[in-house]
C-alpha positions in Angstrom: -34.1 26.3 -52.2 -33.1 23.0 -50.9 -35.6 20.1 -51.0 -35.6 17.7 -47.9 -34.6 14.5 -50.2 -31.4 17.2 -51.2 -30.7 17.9 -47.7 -30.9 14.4 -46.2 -28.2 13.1 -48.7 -25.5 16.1 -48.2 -25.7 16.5 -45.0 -26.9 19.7 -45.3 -29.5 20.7 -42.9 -32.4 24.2 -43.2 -31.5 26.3 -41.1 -35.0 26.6 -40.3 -34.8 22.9 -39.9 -32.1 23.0 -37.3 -33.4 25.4 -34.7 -36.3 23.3 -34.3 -34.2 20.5 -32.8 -33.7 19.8 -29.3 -30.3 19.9 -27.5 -30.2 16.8 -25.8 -27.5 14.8 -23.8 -27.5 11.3 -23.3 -31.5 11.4 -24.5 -31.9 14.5 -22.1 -33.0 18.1 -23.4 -31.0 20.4 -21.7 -32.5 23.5 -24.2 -33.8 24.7 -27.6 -31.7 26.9 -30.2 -33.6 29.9 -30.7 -30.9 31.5 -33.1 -28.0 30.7 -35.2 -24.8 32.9 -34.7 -22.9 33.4 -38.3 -19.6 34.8 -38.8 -19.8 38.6 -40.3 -16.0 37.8 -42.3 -16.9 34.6 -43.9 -20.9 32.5 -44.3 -20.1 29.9 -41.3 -21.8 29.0 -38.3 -20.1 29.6 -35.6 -22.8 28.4 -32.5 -26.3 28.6 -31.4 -27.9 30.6 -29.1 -29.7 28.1 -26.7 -32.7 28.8 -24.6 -32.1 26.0 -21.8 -34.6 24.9 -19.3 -33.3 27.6 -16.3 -34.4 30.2 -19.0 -30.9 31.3 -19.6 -29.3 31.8 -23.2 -26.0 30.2 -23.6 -23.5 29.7 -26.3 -23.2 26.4 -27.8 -20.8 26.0 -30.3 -21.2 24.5 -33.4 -18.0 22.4 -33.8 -18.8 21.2 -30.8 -22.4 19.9 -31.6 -23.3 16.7 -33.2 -26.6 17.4 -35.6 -28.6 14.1 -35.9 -32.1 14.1 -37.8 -33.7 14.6 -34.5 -31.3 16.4 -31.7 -28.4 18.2 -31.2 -26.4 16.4 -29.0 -23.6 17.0 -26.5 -21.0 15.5 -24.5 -21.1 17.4 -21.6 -23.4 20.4 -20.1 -20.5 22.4 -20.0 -20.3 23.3 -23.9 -23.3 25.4 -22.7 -21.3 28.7 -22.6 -22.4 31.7 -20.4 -22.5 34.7 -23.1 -20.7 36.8 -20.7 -18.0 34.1 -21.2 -17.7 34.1 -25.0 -18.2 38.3 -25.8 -16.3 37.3 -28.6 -18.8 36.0 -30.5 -21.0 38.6 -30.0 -18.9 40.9 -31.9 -17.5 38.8 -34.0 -20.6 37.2 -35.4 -24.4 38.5 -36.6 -27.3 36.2 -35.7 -29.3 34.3 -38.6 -32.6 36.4 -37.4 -30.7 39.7 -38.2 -29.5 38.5 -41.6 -32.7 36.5 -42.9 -35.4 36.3 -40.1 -36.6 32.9 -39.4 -33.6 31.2 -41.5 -36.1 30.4 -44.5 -34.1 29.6 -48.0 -30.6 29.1 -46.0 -28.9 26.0 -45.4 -25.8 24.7 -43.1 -23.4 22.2 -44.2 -21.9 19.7 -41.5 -18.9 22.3 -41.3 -21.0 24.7 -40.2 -20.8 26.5 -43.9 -23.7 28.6 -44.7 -25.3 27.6 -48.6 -28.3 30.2 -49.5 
């Protein structure tokens, strides 16, 4: 398992770790990951599922997100994807609460590979 000292100086974050962060833009929390969506061909993030404050799930994906110590932060509201909008992923991708649960023992690189 990672330690936290580990983590800090790869740039490697928990997984467990990560979907406790806010999303946030310009200092504003727009939502709260609730999942992790992983490629099913290769171990990569591919997004998280966020719960934002309207109550609505909505893609946000990881290349697009900036992972700080404390937020996940955005440019723009509109990296916020409608699921209906991005089916792909859906099918293309498992969730890290299907594979592991609550994400304890995996970690994420800043590429968005998956490290168990």
């Amino acid at each position: 398992m990672l330690s936290d000292r580990a983590a800090k100086k790869s740039g490697v974050k928990k997984a467990e770790d990560l979907l406790k962060l806010p999303v946030r833009m310009g200092g504003i929390e727009l939502g709260r990951p609730v999942d992790l969506l992983i490629d099913r061909e290769r171990p990569r993030a591919v997004g998280f599922d966020v719960l934002c404050g309207d109550e609505a799930h909505r893609f946000l994906p990881f290349v697009v997100a900036k992972v700080r110590d404390d937020a996940i932060e955005i440019d723009s509201p509109f990296l916020l994807l409608d699921f209906a909008q991005v089916d792909f992923y859906r099918h293309q991708a498992t969730t890290l609460r299907e594979l592991n649960g609550d994400g304890r023992g995996i970690a994420v690189g800043e590429d968005g590979t998956i490290q168990e």
